[in-house]
ROPAMI-815951 format. One record per residue (C-alpha): residue number from 1; chain; x, y, z. Coordinates in pm, whole numbers, always signed. Example, Ala and Ser with C-alpha at 12.3 -4.5 7.8 and 13.67 -1.06 7.14 Angstrom:
seq  mol  xx  yy  zz
1  A  +1230  -450  +780 .
2  A  +1367  -106  +714 .
***
This chain:
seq  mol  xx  yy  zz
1  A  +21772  +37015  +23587 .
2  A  +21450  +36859  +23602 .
3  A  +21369  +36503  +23693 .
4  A  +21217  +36190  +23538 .
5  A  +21291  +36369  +23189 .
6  A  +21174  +36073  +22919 .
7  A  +21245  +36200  +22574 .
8  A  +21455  +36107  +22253 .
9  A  +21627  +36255  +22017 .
10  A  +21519  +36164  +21657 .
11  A  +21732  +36209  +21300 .
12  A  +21458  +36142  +21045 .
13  A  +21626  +35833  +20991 .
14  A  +21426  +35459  +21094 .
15  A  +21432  +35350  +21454 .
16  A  +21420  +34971  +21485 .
17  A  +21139  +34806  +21584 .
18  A  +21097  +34480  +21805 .
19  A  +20858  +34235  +21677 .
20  A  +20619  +34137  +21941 .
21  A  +20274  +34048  +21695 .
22  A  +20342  +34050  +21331 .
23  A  +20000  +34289  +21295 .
24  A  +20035  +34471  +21517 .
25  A  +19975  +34850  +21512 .
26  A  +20130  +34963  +21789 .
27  A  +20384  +35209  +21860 .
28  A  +20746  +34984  +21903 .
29  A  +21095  +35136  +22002 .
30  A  +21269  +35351  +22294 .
31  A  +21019  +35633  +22311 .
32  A  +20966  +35600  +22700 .
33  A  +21328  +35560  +22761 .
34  A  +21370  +35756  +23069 .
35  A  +21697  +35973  +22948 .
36  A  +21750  +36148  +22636 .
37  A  +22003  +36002  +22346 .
38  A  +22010  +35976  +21949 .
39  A  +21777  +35683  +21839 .
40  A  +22001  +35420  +21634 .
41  A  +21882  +35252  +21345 .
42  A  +21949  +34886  +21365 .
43  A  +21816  +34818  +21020 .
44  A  +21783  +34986  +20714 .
45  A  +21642  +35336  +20653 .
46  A  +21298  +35263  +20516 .
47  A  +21097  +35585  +20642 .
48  A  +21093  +35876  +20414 .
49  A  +21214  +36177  +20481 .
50  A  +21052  +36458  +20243 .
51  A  +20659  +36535  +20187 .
52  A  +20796  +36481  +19821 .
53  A  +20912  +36071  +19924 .
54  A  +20585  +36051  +20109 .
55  A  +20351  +35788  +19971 .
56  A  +19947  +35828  +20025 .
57  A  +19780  +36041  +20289 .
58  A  +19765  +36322  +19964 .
59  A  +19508  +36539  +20128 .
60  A  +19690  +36614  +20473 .
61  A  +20059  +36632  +20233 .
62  A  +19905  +36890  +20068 .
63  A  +19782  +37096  +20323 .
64  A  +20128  +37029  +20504 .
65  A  +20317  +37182  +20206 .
66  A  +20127  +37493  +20168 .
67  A  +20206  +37555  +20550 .
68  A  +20533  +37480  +20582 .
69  A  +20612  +37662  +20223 .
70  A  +20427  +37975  +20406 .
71  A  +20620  +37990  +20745 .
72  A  +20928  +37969  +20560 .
73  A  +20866  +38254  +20386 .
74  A  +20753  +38444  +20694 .
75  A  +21042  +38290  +20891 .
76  A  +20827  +38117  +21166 .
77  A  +20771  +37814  +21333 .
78  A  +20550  +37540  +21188 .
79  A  +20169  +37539  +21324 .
80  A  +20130  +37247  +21622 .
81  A  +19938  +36928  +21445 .
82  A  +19724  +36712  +21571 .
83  A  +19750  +36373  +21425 .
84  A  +19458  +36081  +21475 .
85  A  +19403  +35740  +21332 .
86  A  +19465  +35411  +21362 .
87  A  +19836  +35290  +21478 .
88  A  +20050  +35193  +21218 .
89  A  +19960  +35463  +20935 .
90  A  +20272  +35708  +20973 .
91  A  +20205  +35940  +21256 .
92  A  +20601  +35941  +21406 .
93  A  +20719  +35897  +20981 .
94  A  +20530  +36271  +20913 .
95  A  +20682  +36422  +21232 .
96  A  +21078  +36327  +21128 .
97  A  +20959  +36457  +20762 .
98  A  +20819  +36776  +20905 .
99  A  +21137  +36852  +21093 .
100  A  +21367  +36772  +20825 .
101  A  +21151  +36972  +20593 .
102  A  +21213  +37258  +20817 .
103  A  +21560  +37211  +20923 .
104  A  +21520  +37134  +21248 .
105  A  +21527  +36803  +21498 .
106  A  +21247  +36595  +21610 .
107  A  +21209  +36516  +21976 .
108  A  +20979  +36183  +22047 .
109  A  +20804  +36107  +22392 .
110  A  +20476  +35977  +22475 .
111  A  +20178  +36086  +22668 .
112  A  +20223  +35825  +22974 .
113  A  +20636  +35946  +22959 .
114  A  +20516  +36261  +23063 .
115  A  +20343  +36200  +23439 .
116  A  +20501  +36484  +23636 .
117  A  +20481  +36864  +23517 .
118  A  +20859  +36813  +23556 .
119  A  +20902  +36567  +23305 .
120  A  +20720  +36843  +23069 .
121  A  +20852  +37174  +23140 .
122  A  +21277  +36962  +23111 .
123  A  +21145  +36846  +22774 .
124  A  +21042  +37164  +22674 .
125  A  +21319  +37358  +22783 .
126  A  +21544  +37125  +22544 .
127  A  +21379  +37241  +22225 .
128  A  +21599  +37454  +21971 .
129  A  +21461  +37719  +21799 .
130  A  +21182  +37566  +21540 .
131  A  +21211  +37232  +21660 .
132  A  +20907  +36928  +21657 .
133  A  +20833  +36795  +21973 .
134  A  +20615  +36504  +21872 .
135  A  +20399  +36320  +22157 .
136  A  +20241  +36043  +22045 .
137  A  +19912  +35909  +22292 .
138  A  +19887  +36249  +22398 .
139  A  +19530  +36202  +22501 .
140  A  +19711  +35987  +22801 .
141  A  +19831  +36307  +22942 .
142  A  +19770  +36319  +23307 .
143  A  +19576  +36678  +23357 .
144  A  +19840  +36846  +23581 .
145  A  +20036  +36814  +23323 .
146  A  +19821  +36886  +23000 .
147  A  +19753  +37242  +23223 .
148  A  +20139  +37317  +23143 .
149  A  +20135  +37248  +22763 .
150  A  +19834  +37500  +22707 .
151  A  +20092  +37858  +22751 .
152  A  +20365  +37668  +22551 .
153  A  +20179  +37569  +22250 .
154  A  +20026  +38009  +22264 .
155  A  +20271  +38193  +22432 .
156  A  +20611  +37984  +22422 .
157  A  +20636  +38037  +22767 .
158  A  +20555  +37843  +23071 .
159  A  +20516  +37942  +23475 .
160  A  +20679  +37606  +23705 .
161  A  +20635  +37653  +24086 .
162  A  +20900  +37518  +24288 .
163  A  +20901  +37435  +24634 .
164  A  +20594  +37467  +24843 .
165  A  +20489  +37678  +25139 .
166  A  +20574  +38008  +25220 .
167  A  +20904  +37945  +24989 .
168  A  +20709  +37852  +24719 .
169  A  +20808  +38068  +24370 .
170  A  +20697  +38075  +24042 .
171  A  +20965  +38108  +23718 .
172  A  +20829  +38170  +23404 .
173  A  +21051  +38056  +23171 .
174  A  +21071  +38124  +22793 .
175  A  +21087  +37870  +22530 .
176  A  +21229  +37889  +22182 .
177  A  +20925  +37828  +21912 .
178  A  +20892  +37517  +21840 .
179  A  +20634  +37271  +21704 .
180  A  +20360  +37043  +21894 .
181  A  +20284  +36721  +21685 .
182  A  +20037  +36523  +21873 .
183  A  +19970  +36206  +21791 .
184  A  +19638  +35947  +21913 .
185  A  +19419  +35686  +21818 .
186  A  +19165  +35829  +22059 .
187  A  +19093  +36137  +21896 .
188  A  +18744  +36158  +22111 .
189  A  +18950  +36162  +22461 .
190  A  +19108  +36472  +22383 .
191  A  +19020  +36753  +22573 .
192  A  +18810  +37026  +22408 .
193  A  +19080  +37332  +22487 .
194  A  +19406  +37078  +22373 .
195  A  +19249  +37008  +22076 .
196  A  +19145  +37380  +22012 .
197  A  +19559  +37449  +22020 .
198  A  +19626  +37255  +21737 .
199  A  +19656  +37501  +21440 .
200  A  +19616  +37142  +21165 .
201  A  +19403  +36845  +21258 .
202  A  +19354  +36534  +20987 .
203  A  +19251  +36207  +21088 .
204  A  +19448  +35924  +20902 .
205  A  +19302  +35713  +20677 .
206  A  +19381  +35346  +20579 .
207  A  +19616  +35315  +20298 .
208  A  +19481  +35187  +19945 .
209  A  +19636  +34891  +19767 .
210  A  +19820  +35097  +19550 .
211  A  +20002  +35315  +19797 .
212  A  +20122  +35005  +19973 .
213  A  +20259  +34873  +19695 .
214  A  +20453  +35167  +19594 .
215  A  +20582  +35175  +19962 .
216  A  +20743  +34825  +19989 .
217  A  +20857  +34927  +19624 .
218  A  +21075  +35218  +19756 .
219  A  +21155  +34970  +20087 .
220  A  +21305  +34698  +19890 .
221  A  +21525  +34939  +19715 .
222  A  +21687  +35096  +20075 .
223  A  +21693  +34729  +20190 .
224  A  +21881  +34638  +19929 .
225  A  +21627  +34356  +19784 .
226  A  +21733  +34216  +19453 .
227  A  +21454  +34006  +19331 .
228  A  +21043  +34060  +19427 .
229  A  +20824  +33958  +19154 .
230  A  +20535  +34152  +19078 .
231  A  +20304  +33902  +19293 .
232  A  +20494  +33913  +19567 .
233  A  +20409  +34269  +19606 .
234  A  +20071  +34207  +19561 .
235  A  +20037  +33950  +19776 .
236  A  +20205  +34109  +20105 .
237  A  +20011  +34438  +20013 .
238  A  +19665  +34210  +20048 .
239  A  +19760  +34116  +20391 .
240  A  +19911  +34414  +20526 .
241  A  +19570  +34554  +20687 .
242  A  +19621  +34877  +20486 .
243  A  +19906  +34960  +20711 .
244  A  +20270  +35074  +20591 .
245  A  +20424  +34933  +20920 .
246  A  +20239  +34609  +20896 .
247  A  +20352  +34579  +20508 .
248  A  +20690  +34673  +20609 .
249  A  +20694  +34350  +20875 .
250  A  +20589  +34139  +20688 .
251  A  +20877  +34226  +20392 .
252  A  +21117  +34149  +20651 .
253  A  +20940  +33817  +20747 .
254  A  +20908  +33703  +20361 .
255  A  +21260  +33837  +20304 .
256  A  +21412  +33622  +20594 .
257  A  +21192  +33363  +20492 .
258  A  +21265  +33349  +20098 .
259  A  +21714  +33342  +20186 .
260  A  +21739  +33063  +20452 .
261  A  +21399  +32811  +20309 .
262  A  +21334  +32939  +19959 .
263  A  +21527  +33082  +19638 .
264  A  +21597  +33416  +19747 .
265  A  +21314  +33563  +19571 .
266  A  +21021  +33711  +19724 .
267  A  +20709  +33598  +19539 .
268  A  +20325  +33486  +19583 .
269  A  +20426  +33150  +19668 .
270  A  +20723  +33268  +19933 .
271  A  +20454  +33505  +20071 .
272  A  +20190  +33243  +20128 .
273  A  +20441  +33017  +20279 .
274  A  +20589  +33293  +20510 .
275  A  +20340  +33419  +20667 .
276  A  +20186  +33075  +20679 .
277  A  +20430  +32991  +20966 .
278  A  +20316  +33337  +21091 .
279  A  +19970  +33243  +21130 .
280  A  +19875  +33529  +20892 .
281  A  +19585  +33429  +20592 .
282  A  +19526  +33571  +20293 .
283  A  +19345  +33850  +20479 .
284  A  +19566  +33943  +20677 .
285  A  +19382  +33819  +20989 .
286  A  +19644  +33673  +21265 .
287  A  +19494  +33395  +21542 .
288  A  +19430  +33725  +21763 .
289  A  +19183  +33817  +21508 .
290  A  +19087  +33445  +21447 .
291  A  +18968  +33387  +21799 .
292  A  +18785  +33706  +21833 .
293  A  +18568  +33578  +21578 .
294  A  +18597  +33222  +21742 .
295  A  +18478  +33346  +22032 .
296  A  +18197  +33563  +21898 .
297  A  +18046  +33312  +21679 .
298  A  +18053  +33046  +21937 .
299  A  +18097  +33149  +22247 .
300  A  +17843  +33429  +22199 .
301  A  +17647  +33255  +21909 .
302  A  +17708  +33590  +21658 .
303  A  +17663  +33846  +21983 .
304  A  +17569  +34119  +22013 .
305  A  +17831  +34099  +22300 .
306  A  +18013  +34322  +22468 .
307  A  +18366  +34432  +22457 .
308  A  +18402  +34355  +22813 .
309  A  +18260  +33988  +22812 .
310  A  +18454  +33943  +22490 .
311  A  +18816  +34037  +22630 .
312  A  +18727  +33845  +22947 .
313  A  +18638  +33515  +22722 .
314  A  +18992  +33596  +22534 .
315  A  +19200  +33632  +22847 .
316  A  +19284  +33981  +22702 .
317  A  +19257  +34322  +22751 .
318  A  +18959  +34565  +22628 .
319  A  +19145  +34756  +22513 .
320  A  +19371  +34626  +22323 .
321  A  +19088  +34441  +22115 .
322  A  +18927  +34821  +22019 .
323  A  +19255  +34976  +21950 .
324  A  +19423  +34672  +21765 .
325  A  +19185  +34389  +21655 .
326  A  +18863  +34570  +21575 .
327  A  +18947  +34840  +21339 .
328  A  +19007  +34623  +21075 .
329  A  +18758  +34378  +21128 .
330  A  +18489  +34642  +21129 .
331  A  +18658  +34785  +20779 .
332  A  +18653  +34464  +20607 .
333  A  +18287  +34404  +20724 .
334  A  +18340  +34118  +20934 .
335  A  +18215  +34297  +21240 .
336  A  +17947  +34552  +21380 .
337  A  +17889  +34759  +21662 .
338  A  +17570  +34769  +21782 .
339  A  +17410  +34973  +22082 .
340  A  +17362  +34596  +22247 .
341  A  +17721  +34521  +22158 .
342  A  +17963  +34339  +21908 .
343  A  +17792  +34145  +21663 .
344  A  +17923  +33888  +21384 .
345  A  +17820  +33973  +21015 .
346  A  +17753  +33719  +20761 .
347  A  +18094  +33803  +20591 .
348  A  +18223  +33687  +20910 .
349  A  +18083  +33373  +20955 .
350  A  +18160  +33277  +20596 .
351  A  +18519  +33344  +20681 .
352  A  +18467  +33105  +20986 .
353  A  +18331  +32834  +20765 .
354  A  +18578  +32827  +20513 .
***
């Protein structure tokens, strides 16, 4: 019915993932596929799919239950959420448990899927009764498009002009209630009246060392992993940025890793060699993150630079660096932003040196 419809179809169940940088924390899979179908897990089911399986995040889990537990009991929808944080930290995993909590499916597109008011108003119209709709980068909604959204997420209802001129008409057409989970590492690019729709908003913090390990506990189990010593956990938990995805790649790396080169079992010394031929330290720092400090420390003798003359020194993009490399940088105190720019701390430069 309507064109250039990009959406999927999601069970609760794990889409795979292509590896493109072992760290990195952005979003992988189909989700801009340009026609609707079932995602397909080619790997084991590793995300959870109850708040009850859900590991860390306790504040927003809890505030999640008491919701859902009291629009079940009045027989609504679920409240729209609005999801922010850094990528990697289980944005699309608490959509899937949302809908499954509630009985219903959840849909997953993207912000940049979504460039016509077309492409909108088709995915909309798809939606069953109490279904998720979960966007993730919705801050990269083009405006024409965000103006749409606004009467769906109030009034379940939405007015689409079609054709133009003197035979232009407007149909309003009704939607079934359903729920809006955005999702956006950009939290401050919002619009003030989008984010004023959301009913729950919780930014998304790192994950402790615990919670990681408890999550590639439960991972190794639905993977069907035999034999991880204690300081193998430990040691992929260190290096896994306080990110579930990133610990969950780099299980999969020491896994492969451990069957065809080492004994089968995944310990410290199976980790270190792993993700050795990874490039990844005991930090956790990849040679993305190496040569950003390279490149500060030398290039730009400690800074402060900017973000601009440091992507352009890199060959990369800005925006990348802010999104991907920095967060973590700036959380393990190896970098600080300045008004004059990026500048290397002494925890840094120690790193460097040794």
């Amino acid at each position: 019915m309507f064109p250039g419809l990009a959406l999927i179809a999601h069970c609760p169940d794990d889409a795979g993932m292509a590896r493109e940088r072992i760290v990195s924390g952005e979003s992988q899979g189909g989700e801009k596929d340009s026609a609707p179908e079932p995602s397909v897990s080619s790997g084991p089911v590793v995300r959870p799919k109850t708040l009850q399986d859900y590991v860390g995040q306790a504040a927003l889990v809890e505030r999640l239950s008491i919701a859902m537990e009291a629009v079940k009991g009045r027989g609504e929808s679920m409240e729209h959420v609005l999801l922010h944080g850094p990528p990697g930290l289980g944005k699309t995993t608490l959509a899937h448990v949302i809908a499954n909590e509630m009985g219903s499916t959840a849909w997953v597109t993207s912000g940049p899927a979504l460039n016509k008011a077309a492409d909108l108003v088709g995915t909309l119209t798809k939606l069953g009764e109490g279904d998720v709709l979960f966007i993730d980068e919705i801050h990269r909604l083009p405006p024409a498009v965000e103006e749409y959204i606004y009467p769906a997420m109030e009034d379940f209802k939405v007015d689409f002009t079609v054709d133009s001129g003197m035979h232009a008409k407007v149909i309003t057409l009704t939607l079934k209630p359903f729920t809006l989970i955005g999702a956006t590492t950009r939290a401050g690019m919002l619009t003030q009246p989008l984010r004023a729709r959301f009913g729950i908003t919780h930014h998304l913090e790192y994950y402790p060392h615990s919670d990681l390990i408890e999550i590639l506990k439960r991972a190794v189990v639905r993977m069907g992993i035999s034999t991880v010593a204690v300081s193998g956990f430990d040691a992929i938990a260190e290096r896994s940025r306080g990110t579930p995805r990133v610990a969950l790649r780099l299980l999969r790396r020491v896994r492969d890793f451990a069957e065809v080169r080492g004994t089968g079992a995944i310990d410290a010394p199976a980790v270190t060699a792993a993700l050795k031929l990874e490039g990844v330290d005991d930090l956790g720092l990849d040679e993305i993150d190496r040569k950003y400090l390279r490149v500060l420390a030398e290039v730009y003798e400690g800074g402060p630079a900017g973000l601009e003359a440091i992507a352009a020194t890199m060959g990369g993009d800005a925006g990348t660096l802010e999104d991907i490399v920095e967060p973590y940088l700036l959380q393990i105190g190896f970098l600080s932003r300045t008004p004059r720019g990026r500048k290397l701390t002494a925890a840094g430069e120690g790193h460097l040196r040794g």
